[in-house]
C-alpha positions as CSV (number, residue, x, y, z in Angstrom):
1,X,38.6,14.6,27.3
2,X,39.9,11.8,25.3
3,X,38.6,10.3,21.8
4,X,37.6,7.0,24.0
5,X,35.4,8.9,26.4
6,X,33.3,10.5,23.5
7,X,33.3,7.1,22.0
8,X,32.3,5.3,25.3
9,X,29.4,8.5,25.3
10,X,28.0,7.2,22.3
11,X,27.8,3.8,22.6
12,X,25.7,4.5,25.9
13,X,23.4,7.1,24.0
14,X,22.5,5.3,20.6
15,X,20.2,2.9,22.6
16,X,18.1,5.5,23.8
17,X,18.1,7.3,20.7
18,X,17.1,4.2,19.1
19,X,14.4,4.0,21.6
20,X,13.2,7.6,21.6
21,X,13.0,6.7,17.8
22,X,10.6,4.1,17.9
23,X,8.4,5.3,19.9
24,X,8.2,9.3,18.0
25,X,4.8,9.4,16.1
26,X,5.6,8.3,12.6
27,X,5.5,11.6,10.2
28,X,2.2,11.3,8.9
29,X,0.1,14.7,7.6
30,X,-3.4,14.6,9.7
31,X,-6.1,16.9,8.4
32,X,-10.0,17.5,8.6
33,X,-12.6,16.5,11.3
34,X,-14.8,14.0,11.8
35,X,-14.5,9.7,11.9
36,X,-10.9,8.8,11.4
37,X,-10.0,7.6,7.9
38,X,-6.3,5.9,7.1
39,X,-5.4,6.3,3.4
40,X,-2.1,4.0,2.4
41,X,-0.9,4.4,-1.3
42,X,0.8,1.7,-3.2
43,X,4.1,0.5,-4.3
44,X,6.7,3.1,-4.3
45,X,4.1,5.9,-4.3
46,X,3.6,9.1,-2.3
47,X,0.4,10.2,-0.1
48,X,0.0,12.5,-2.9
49,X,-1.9,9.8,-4.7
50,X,-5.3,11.0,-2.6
51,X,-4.8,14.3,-3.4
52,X,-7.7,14.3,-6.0
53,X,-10.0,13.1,-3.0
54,X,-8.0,14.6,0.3
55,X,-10.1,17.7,0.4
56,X,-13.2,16.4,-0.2
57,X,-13.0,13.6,2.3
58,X,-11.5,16.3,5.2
59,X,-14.8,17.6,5.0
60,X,-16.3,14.3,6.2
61,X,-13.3,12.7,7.7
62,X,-10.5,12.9,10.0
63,X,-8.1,11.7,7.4
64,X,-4.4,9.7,7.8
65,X,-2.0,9.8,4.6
66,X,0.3,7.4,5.4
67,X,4.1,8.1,3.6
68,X,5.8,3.9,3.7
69,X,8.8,4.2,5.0
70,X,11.3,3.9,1.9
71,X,9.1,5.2,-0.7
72,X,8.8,8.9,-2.5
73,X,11.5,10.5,-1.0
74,X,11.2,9.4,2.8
75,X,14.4,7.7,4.0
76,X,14.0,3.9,4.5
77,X,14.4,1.9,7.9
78,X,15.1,-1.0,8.7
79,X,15.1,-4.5,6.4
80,X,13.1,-4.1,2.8
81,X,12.4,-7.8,3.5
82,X,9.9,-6.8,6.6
83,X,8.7,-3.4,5.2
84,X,5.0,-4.8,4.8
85,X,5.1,-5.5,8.5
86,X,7.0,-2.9,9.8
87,X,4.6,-0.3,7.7
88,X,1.2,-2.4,9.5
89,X,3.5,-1.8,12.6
90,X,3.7,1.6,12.1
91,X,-0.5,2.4,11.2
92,X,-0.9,1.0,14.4
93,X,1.6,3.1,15.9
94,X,0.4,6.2,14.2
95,X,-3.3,5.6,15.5
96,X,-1.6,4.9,19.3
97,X,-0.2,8.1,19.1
98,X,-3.4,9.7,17.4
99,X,-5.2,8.5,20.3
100,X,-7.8,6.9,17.8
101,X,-9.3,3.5,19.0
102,X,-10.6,2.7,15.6
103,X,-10.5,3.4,12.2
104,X,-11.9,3.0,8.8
105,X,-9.0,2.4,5.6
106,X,-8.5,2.6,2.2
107,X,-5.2,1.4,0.2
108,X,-4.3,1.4,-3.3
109,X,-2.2,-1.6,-4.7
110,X,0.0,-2.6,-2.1
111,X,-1.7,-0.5,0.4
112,X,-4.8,-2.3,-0.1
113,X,-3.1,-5.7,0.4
114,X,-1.8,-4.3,3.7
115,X,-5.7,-2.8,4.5
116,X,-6.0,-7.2,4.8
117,X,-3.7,-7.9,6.9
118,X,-4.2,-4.8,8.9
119,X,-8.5,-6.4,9.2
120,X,-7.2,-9.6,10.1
121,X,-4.7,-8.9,12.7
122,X,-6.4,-5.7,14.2
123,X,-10.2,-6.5,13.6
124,X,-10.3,-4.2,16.8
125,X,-8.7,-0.9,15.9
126,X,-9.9,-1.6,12.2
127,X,-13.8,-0.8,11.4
128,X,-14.0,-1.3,7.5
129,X,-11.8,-1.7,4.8
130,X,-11.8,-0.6,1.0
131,X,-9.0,-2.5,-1.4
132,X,-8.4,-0.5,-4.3
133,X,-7.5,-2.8,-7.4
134,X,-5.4,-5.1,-5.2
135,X,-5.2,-9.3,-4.9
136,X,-4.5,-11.4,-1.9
137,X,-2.2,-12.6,-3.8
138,X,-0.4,-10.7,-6.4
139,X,0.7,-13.8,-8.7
140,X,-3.1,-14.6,-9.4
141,X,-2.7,-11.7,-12.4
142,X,-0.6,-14.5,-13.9
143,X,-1.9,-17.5,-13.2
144,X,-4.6,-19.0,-11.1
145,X,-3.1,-22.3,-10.3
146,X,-0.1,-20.1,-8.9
147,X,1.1,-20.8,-4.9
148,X,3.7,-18.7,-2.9
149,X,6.0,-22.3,-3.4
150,X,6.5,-22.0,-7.0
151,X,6.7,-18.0,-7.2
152,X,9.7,-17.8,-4.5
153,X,12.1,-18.1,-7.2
154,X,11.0,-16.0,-9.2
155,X,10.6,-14.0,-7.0
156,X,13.9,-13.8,-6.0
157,X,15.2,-13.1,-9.4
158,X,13.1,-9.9,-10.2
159,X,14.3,-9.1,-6.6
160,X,18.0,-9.2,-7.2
161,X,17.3,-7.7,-11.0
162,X,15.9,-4.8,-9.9
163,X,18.9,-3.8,-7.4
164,X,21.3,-4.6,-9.7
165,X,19.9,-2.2,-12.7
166,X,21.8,1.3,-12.9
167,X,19.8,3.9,-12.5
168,X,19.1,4.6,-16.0
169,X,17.5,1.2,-16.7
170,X,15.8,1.2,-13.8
171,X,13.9,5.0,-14.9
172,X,13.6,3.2,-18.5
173,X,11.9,0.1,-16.6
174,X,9.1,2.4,-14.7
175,X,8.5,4.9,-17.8
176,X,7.5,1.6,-19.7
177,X,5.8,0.0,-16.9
178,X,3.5,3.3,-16.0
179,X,1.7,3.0,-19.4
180,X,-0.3,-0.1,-18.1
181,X,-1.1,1.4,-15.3
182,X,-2.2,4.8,-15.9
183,X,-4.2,5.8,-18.6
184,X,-4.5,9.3,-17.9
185,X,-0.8,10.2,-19.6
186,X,-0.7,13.9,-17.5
187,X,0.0,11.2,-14.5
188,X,2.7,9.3,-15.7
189,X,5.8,11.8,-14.8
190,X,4.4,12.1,-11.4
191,X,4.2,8.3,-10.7
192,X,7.1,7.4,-12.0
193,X,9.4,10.4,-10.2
194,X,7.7,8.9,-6.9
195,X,9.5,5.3,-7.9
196,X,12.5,6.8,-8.5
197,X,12.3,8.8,-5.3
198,X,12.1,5.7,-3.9
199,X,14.4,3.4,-2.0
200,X,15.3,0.5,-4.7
201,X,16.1,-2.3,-2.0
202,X,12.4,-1.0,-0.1
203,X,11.0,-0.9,-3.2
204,X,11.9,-4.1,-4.5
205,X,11.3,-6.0,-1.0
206,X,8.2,-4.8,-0.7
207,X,7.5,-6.5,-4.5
208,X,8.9,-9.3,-3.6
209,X,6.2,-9.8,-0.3
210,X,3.5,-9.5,-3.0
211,X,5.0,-11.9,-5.2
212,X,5.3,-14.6,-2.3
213,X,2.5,-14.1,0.4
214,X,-0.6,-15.3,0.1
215,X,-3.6,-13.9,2.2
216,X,-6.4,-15.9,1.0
217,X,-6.1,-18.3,3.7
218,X,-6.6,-15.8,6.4
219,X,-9.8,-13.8,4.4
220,X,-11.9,-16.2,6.8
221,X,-10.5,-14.3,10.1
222,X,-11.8,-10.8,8.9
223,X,-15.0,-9.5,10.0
224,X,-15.1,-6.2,9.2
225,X,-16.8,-4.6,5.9
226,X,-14.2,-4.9,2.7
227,X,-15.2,-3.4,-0.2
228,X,-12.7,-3.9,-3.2
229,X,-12.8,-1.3,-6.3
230,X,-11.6,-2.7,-9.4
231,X,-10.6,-1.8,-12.8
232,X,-11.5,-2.8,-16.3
233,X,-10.6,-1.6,-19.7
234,X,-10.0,-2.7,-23.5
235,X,-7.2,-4.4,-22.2
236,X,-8.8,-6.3,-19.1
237,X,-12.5,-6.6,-20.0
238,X,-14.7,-6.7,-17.1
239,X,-15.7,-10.5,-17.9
240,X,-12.0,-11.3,-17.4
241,X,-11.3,-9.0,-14.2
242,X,-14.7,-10.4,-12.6
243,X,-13.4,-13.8,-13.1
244,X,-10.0,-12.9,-11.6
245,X,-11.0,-11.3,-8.6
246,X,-14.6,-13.1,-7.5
247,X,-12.7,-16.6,-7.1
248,X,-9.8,-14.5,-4.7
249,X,-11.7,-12.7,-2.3
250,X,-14.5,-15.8,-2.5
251,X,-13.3,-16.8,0.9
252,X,-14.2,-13.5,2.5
253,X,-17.5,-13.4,3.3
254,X,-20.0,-10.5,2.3
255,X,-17.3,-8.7,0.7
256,X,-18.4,-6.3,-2.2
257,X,-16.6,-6.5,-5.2
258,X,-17.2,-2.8,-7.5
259,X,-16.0,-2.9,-11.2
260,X,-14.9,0.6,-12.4
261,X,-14.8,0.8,-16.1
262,X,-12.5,2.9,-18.7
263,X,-9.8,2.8,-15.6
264,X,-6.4,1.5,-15.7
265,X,-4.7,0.6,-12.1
266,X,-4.7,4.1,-10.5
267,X,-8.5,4.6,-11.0
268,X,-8.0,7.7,-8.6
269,X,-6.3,9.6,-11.7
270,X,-7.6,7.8,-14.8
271,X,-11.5,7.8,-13.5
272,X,-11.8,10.3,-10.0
273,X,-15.2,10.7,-10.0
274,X,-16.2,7.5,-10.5
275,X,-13.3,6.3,-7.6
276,X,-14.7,9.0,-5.4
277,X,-18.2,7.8,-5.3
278,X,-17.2,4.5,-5.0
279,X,-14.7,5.0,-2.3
280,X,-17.2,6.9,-0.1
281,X,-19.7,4.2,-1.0
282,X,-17.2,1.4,0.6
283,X,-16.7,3.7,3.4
284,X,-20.3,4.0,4.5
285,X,-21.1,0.3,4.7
């Protein structure tokens, strides 16, 4: 058989690959019994992030550690530009193929942003919702007067800077950028070999969605239970962290805003028992 006919082949499989593709259960680990729980880590992190809690919540929970496509060390698809969408795609997908109807959710960071969007979109095959130290609108750490308008370019330029680091500025860049966000310093090797694991165009699309979407127009169209768990330290006083978030999420109505204290960003490693409690409390209202 000639070279053509194995080419012609192929041409006429890769559709249906494709296909078959999209519609395989995405690779997410599934483990304990009970009401289904979907837990989405943040910006270039791993699943491994709930660790400190996975155990303890299999015992109450049928629980879903989502891995984002292009993050930790699983292979990237598709355009970085539409990874916040395609990854909402996808926790859909998942529960589809889990045969779950509804759900409750927890994110961290960027997965708590996407636990929004998820709430407004799929109010149906969402029950409740807990944000962990995340904004509707990333920028607002900045600036409150900030709009999506005059962060684009910006935007764009921490976009392009991060792809066009080496690799060894880039490691420099997270091993400086890790000691604002965890305080517990046993942490910090692990969170930053889970950004270099990454996928640098995922991860930096991904940052640049935060940097230019705004969700506080659509907080009105959820109607499920948020809860959003925040943290405060020397650094960010609770006075200053209250005043940040209450004016964001003030367009969501009844949503409960928890301050956890002594915590840097990942409050799962720098304060776990107090995120523990607090997470299960968001989950049970």
């Amino acid at each position: 058989m000639t070279r053509a006919f194995f080419a012609a082949l192929a041409a006429l499989m890769l559709p249906a690959a494709a296909a078959q593709a999209q519609d395989a259960c995405p690779p997410f680990e599934v483990t304990g019994t009970g009401p289904d729980l979907v837990l989405v880590p943040g910006l270039g992190s791993s699943p491994a992030v709930w660790d400190g809690v996975k155990e303890s919540l299999a015992k109450d929970y049928r629980v879903h550690l989502v891995h984002v496509a292009g993050f930790a060390g699983r292979a990237p698809e598709g355009d970085p530009a539409t990874l916040v969408a395609r990854t909402e795609a996808e926790v859909i997908r998942h529960l589809d193929c889990q045969k779950v109807a509804r759900a409750a959710y927890a994110g961290h960071s960027l997965g708590g942003f996407l636990g929004l969007m998820l709430a407004a979109d799929h109010p149906d095959r969402i029950s409740r919702v807990v944000v962990v130290d995340a904004l509707p609108f990333y920028p607002l750490i900045f600036d409150a007067t900030l709009t999506p308008e005059r962060t684009a370019g910006q935007a764009g330029v921490i976009r392009d800077s991060m792809l066009a680091m080496d690799d060894a500025a880039f490691a420099a860049g997270q091993r400086a950028g890790v000691q604002s966000l965890v305080r517990e310093t046993s942490f910090h090797e692990q969170v930053v070999g889970w950004s270099l694991a990454s996928d640098r165009a995922s991860f930096a699309g991904a940052f640049h969605t935060l940097m230019t979407t705004d969700l506080r127009p659509r907080l009105g169209e959820i109607t499920v239970p948020v809860t959003v768990l925040a943290a405060a330290n020397d650094y960010a006083p609770r006075d200053r962290v209250e005043a940040l978030f209450a004016p964001a999420y003030a367009g969501l109505p009844g949503v409960k805003l928890t301050y956890i204290e002594d915590s840097f960003h990942f409050i799962m490693f720098d304060q776990p028992a107090a995120f523990e409690a607090a997470l299960r409390a968001g989950l049970a209202e």
